[in-house]
C-alpha positions in Angstrom: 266.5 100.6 178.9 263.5 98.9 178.4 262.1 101.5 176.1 263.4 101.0 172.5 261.6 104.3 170.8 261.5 107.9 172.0 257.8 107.2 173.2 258.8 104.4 175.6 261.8 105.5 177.2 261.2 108.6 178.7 259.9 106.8 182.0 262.7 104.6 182.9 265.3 107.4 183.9 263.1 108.9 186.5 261.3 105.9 187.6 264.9 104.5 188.5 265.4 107.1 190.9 268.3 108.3 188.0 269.0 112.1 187.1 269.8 112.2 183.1 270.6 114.4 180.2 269.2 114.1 176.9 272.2 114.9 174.8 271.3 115.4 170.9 268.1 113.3 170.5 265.6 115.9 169.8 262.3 113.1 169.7 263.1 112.0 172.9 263.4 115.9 174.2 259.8 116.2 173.3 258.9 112.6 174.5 260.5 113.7 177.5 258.6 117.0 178.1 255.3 115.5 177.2 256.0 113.2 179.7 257.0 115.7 182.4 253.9 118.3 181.6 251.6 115.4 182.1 253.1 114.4 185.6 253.0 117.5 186.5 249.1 118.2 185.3 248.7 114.5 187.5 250.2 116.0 190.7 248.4 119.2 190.5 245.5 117.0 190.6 244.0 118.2 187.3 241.6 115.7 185.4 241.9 114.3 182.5 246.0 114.5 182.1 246.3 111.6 181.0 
């Protein structure tokens, strides 16, 4: 993966068209879930997710 910290790799997965599993890596469960509110904020059309 591009990503080298638990910041940057969250988007690679997903954007690969890739399920996953986050097995023991607690930073990058957060990272992750961040990542997924703020889509999710983004499709409901809500400003200022990001």
């Amino acid at each position: 993966m591009p990503g080298r910290t638990h910041r940057t790799c969250p988007p690679y997965p997903g954007a690969r068209g890739h399920d996953f599993e986050i097995l023991d890596a607690p930073e990058l469960t957060a990272a992750t879930a961040r990542l997924a509110e703020r889509c999710r904020l983004a499709a409901e059309g809500a400003s200022g997710a990001w």
